[in-house]
C-alpha positions in Angstrom: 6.9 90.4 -2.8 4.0 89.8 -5.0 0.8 91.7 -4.6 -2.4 93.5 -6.2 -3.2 96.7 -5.9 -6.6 98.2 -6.4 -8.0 101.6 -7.0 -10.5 103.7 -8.9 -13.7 102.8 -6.5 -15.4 105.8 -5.4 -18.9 107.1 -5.0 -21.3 106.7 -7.9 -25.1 107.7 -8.4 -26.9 105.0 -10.0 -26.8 104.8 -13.8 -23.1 105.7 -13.6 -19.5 104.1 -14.8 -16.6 103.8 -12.9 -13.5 101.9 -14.2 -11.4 99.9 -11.7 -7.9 98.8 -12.0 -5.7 96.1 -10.5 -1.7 96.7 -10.9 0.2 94.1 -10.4 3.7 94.3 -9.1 6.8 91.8 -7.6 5.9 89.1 -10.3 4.6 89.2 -13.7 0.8 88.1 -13.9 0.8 88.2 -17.6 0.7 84.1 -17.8 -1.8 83.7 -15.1 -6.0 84.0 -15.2 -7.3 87.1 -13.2 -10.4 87.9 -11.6 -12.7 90.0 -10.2 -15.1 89.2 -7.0 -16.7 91.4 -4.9 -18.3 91.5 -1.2 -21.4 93.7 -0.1 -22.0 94.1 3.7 -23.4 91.0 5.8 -22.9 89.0 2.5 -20.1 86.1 1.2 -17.7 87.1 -1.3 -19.3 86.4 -5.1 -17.4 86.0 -8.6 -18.0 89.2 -10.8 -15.6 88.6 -13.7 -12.8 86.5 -14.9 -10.2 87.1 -17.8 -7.8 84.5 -19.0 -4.2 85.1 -19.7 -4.4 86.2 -23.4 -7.6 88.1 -22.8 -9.1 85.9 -25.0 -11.6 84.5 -22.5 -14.0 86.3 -20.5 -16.6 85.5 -18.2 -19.1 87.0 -16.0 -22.0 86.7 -13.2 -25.4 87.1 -14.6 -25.8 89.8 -12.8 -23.1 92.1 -14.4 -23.2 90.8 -17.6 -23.9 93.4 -20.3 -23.2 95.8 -18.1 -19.4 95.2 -16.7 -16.5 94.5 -19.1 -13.5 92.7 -17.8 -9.3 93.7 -19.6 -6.3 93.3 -19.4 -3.2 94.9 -20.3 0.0 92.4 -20.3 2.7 95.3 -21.0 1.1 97.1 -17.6 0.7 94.0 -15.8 -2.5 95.5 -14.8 -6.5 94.3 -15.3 -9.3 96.0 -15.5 -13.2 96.2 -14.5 -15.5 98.4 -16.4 -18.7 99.0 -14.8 -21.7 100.8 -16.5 -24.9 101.4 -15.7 -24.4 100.7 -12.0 -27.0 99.8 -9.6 -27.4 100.3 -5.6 -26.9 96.5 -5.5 -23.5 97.1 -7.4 -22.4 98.2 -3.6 -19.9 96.0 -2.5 -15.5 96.1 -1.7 -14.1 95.2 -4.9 -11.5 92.4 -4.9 -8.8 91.4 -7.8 -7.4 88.1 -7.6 -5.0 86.0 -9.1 -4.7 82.4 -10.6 -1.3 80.8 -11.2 -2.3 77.2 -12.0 -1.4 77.0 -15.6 -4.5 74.6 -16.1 -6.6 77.4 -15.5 -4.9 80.1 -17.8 -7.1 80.0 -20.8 -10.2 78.7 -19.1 -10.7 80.6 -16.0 -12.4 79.7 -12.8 -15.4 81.7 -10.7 -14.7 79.8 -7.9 -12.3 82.1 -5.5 -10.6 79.1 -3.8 -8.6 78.9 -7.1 -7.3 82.3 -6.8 -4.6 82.7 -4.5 -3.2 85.8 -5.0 -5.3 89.0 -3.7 -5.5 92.7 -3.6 -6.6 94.7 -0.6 -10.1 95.9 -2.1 -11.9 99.0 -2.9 -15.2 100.2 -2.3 -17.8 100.7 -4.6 -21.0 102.4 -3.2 -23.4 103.6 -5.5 -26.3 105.7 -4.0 -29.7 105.7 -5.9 
């Protein structure tokens, strides 16, 4: 069975890095768009980061830009979310998703409906 697994969130003062990874296994993901969203406390899901298939394509919210990177690594089936220079309002579960419509591949979306694969999340708190 297909999933996403998550890990690397921890506890980080403000100003830090932590790097997050998503391994896929069951299927390969290589072809497909991934993403990144996250979900702070009393608040709806938002888009973070998105990667197309090749890598090629990357996109992020305003609010992380410059200071997240979004890779992948096809041979590891696995993606990745570098984060740097966090911030308190950097607190949130951290999700990685999926995208298997092939029209999306190249260009991917920041709307989560289109993702429909997910992993089971992991926390990010950073303290100030």
């Amino acid at each position: 069975q297909a999933q996403l697994v998550e890990s690397g969130g921890g506890l980080v003062q403000a100003g830090g890095s932590l790097r997050l990874s998503c391994a896929a296994s069951g299927r390969t993901f290589s072809r497909f768009a991934m993403g990144w969203f996250r979900q702070a406390p009393g608040k709806e899901r938002e888009f973070v980061a998105a990667i197309s298939w090749s890598g090629g394509n990357t996109y992020y919210a305003d609010s992380v830009k410059g200071r997240f990177t979004i890779s992948r690594d096809n041979a590891k089936n696995t993606v990745y979310l570098q984060m740097n220079t966090l911030k308190p309002e950097d607190t949130a579960v951290y999700y990685c998703a999926a995208d298997t419509a092939p029209q999306r591949a190249q260009r991917p979306s920041a709307a989560s409906e289109g993702y429909n694969y997910w992993g089971q999340g992991t926390q990010v708190t950073v303290s100030s």
